[in-house]
C-alpha positions as CSV (number, residue, x, y, z in Angstrom):
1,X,-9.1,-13.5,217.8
2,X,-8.0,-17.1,218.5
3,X,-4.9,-15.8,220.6
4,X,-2.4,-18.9,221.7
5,X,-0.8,-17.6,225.2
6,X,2.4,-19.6,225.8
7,X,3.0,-19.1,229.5
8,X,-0.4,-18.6,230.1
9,X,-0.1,-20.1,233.6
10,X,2.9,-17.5,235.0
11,X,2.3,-14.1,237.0
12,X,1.7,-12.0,233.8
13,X,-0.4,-14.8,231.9
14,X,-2.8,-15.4,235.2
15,X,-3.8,-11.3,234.6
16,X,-3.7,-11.7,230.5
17,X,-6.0,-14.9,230.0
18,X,-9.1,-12.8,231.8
19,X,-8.4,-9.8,230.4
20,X,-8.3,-11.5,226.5
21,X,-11.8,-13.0,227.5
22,X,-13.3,-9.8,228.4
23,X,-12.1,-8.2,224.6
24,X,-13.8,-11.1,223.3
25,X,-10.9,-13.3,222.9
26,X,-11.3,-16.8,222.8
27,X,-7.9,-18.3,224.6
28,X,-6.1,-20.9,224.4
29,X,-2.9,-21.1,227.1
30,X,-0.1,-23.3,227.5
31,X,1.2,-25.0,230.9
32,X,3.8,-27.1,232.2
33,X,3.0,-28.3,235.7
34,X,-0.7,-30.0,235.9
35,X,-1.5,-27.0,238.8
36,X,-1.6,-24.7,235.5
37,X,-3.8,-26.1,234.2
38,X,-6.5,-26.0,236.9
39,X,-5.7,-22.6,236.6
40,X,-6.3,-22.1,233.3
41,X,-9.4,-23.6,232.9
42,X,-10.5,-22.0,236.4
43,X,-10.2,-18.8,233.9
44,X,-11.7,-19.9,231.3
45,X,-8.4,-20.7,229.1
46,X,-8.3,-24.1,226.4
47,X,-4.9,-25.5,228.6
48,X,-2.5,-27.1,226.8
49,X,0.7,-28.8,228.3
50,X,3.8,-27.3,226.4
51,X,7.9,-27.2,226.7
52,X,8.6,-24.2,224.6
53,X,11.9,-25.4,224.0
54,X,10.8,-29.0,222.5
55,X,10.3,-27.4,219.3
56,X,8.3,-30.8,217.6
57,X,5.8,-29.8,220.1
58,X,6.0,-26.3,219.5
59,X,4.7,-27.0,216.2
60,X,2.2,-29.4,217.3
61,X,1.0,-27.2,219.6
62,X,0.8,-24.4,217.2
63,X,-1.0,-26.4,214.5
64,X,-3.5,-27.9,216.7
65,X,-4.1,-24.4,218.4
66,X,-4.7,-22.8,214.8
67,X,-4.2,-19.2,216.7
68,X,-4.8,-15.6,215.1
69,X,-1.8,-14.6,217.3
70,X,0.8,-16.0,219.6
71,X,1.8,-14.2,222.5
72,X,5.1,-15.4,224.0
73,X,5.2,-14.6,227.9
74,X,7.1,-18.2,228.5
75,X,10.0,-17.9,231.2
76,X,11.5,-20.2,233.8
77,X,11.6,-17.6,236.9
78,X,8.7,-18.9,239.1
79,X,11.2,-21.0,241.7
80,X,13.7,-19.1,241.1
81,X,16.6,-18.0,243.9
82,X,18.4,-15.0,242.5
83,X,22.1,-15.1,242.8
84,X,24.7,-12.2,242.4
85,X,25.6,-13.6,239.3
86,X,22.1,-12.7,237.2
87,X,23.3,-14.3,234.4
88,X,23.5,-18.4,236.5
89,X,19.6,-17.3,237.3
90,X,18.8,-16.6,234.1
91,X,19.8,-19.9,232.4
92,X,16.3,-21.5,231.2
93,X,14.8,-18.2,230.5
94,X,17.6,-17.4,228.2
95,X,17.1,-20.6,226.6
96,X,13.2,-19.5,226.3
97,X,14.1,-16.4,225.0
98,X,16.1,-17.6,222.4
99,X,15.8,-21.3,221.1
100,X,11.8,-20.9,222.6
101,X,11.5,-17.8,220.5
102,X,12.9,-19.7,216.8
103,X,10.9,-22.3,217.8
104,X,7.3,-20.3,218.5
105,X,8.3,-18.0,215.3
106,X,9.2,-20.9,213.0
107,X,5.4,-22.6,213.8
108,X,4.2,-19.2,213.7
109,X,5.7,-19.3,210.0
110,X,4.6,-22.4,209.0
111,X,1.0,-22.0,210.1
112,X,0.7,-18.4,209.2
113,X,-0.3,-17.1,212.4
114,X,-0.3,-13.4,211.3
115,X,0.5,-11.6,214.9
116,X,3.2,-12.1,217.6
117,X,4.1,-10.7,220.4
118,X,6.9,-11.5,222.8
119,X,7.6,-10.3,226.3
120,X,10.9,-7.7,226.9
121,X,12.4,-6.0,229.4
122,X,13.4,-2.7,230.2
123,X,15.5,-2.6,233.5
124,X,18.8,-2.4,233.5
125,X,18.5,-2.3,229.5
126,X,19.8,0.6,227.9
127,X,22.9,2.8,227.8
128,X,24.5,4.2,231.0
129,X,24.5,7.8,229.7
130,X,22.8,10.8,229.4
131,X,19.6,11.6,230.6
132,X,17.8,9.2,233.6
133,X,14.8,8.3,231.6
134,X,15.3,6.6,227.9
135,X,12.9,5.7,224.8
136,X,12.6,2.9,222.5
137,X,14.8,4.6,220.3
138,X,17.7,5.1,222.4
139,X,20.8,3.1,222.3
140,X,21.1,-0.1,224.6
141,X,24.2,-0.4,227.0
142,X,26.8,-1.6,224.6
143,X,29.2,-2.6,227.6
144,X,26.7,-4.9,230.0
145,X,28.1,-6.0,233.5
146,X,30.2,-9.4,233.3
147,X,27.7,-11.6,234.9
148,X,24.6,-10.3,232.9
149,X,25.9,-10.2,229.7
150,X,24.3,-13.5,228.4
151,X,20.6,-12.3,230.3
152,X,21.3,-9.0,227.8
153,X,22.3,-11.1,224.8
154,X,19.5,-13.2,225.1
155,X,17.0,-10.2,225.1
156,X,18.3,-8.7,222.4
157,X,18.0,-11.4,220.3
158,X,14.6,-12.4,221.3
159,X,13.7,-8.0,220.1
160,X,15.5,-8.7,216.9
161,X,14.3,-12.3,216.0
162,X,10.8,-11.0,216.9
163,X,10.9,-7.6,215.0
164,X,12.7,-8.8,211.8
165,X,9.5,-11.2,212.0
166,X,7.0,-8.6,211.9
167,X,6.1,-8.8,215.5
168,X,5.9,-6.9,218.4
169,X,8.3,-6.7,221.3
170,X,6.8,-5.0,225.1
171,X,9.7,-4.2,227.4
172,X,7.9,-4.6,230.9
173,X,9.1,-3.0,233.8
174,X,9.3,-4.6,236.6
175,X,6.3,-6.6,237.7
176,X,4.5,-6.3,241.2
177,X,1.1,-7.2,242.3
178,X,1.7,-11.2,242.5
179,X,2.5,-13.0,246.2
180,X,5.7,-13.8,245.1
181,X,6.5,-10.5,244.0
182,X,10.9,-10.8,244.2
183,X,11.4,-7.9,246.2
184,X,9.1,-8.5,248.9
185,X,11.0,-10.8,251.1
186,X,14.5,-9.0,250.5
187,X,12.7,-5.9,251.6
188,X,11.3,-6.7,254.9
189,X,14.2,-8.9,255.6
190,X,17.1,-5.2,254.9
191,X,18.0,-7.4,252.5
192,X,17.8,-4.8,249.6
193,X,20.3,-1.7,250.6
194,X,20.3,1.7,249.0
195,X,23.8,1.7,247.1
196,X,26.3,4.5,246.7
197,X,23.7,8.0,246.2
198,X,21.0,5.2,245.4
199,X,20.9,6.7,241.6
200,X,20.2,4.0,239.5
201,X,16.6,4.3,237.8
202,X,13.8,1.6,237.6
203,X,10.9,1.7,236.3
204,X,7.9,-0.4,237.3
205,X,4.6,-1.7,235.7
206,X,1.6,-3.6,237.8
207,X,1.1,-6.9,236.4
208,X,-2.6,-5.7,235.7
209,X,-1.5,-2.6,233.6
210,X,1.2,-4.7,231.9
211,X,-1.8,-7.3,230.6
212,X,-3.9,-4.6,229.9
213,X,-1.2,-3.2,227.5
214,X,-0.7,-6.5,226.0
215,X,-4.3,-7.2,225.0
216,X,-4.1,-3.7,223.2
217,X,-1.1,-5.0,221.3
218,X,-3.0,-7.6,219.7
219,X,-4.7,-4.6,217.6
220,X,-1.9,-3.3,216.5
221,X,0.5,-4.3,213.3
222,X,4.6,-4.5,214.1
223,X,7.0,-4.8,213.6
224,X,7.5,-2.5,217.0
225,X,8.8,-2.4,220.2
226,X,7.5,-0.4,223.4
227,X,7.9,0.1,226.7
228,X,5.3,-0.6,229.3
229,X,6.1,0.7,232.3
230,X,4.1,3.3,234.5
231,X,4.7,6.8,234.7
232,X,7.1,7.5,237.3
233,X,10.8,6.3,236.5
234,X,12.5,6.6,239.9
235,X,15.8,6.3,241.3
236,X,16.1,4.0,244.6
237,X,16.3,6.4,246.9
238,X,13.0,7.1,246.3
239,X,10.9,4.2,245.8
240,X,12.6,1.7,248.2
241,X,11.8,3.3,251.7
242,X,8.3,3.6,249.9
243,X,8.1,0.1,249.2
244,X,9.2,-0.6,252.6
245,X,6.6,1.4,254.6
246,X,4.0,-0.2,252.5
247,X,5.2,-3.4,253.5
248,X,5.6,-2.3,257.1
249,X,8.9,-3.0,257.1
250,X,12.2,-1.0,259.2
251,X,13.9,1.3,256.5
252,X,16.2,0.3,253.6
253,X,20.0,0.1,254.7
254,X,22.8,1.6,252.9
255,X,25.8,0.5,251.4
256,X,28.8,1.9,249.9
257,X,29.5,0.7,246.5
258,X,32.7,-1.2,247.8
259,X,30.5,-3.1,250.4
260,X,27.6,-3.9,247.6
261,X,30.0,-5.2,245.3
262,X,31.5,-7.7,247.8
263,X,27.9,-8.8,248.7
264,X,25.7,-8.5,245.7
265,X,28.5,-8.2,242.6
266,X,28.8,-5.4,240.0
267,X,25.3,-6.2,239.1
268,X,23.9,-4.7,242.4
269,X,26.0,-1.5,242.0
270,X,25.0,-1.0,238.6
271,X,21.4,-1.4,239.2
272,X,21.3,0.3,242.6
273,X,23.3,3.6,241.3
274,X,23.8,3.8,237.1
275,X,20.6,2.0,235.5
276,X,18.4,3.9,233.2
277,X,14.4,4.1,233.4
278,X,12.1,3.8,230.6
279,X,9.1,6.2,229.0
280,X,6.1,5.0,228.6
281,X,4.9,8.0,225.8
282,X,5.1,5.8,222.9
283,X,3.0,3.2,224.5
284,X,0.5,5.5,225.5
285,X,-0.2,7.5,222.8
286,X,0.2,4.7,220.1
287,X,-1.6,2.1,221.7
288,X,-3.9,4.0,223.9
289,X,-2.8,2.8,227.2
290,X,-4.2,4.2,229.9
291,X,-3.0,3.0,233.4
292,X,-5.0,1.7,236.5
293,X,-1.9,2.5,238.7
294,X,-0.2,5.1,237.4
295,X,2.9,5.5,239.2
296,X,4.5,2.8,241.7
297,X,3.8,5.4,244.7
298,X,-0.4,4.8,244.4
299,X,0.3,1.1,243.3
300,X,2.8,-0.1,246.4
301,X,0.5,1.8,249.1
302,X,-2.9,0.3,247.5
303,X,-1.4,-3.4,246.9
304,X,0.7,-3.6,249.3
305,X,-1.8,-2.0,252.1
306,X,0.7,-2.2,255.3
307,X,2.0,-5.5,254.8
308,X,-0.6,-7.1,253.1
309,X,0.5,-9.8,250.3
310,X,-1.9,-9.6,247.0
311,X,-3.7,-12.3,245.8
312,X,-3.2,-14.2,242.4
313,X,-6.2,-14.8,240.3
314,X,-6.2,-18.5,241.7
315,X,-4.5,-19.6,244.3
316,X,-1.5,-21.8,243.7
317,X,2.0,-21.0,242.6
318,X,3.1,-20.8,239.0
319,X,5.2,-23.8,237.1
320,X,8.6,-23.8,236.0
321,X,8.5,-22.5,232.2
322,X,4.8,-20.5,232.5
323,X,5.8,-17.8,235.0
């Protein structure tokens, strides 16, 4: 296929534009600092220079692109300082997810691009009962925390928009295997404490597994949604004094609740000790997904190697709406 990869030039998109190329895709990705596109063609990606929310060139883009597919991995997270209030961090990426996503869908309309495909999340996503680890069909949390309700809103209206389109929605765990993996610094700096019993469940994906399970999406018909995460949903007790030995760093502190409310907001309580993980088993037996790091415990000690930062595919750091 002729598959048009808006965000091409971002964490996820540096790992998806070689892997398309190696199915026999011919790619054409979008950028939006002039770094990205060096990149891109570095990788054998047609750049193009696009604001997915300037919807005039949205449509240009699209029609000049004439894709088989459109795979929308556009967000504004690449400079990003993360604040207690998730939902003040959030504010272009929202805007991605939701005037970006009309605008991508309507060209994709228009042109009759016949596949889609839009990136999700599944942290922090679904409803704060019941068992530890959910599926696609269960129920998200109907009762978000005050500062991340509009980061929740916009999500879910990116899944539905997409969906009710036909398309295909993948709810990513979180991403490591990039330099400027988020939790790297606030780990070797004690910056991220174990809260409360440290119940709260996350689920994690490299960012080479997640591509990988984004090319096989191509072959697939939607509408659909799926989670692509590995195989081990883990509370973090568990996986962040693992991620901190990898990174050679001292061990995790711990805080009460009432201290990581004060410092971090409800948002750090909630993710630190009620937050739900995701399966995978849809994913893998409907797409065929099999996983190069399995669970985060092989991934952190093999990527992470003592302290060692990974690599990106080429070197430079990722613009402002293509991370």
């Amino acid at each position: 296929m002729r598959v048009l990869v808006v965000g091409a030039s971002g964490a996820i998109g540096m790992r998806l534009v070689p892997q398309l190329s190696e199915h026999g895709h011919e790619v054409v990705g979008s950028y939006h600092s002039p770094a990205g596109a060096e990149r891109l063609s570095a990788l054998g990606a047609e750049p193009i220079k696009l604001d997915a929310l300037d919807e005039r060139a949205v449509r240009e883009a699209v029609a000049d692109a004439e894709p088989d597919a459109i795979v929308h991995q556009a967000t504004a997270l690449g400079d990003v300082s993360f604040s207690r209030n998730l939902d003040r961090s959030f504010t272009e990426t929202n805007r991605l997810r939701t005037e970006g996503t009309d605008a991508l869908l309507a060209a994709a309309r228009e042109r009759g691009v016949p596949r889609f495909i839009a990136q999700s999340f599944a942290n922090f996503r679904y409803a704060r009962e019941g068992g530890p680890v959910k599926t696609e069909d269960d129920s998200l949390d109907p009762t978000p925390v005050a500062t991340m309700r509009e980061t929740a809103a916009a999500l879910r209206y990116l899944e539905e928009a997409v969906t009710d389109a036909g398309g295909i929605v993948l709810r990513y765990g979180a991403f490591y295997g990039a330099p400027n993996d988020g939790l790297i610094e606030p780990v070797r700096k004690r910056q991220f404490p174990i809260v409360g019993d440290g119940g709260g469940v996350s689920s994690f994906v490299h960012l080479e597994d997640a591509a990988a399970a984004t090319v096989l999406a191509l072959e697939h018909d939607g509408p659909a949604i799926y989670n692509i995460v590995d195989d081990e949903p883990a509370p973090v007790r568990e996986w962040l004094p693992v991620l901190a030995d990898a990174l050679g760093a001292k061990p995790p502190r711990r805080f009460p609740r009432w201290l990581a409310r004060l410092f971090g907001g409800g948002a750090a309580v909630m993710l630190g000790t009620e937050a739900r993980g995701a399966s995978n088993a849809r994913a893998k037996r409907e797409l065929g997904w099999a996983l190069r790091y399995p669970t985060w415990r092989q991934g952190f000690a093999e990527v992470y190697a003592n302290g060692a930062v990974p690599r990106e595919p080429v070197a430079a750091s990722a613009g402002r709406r293509a991370s």
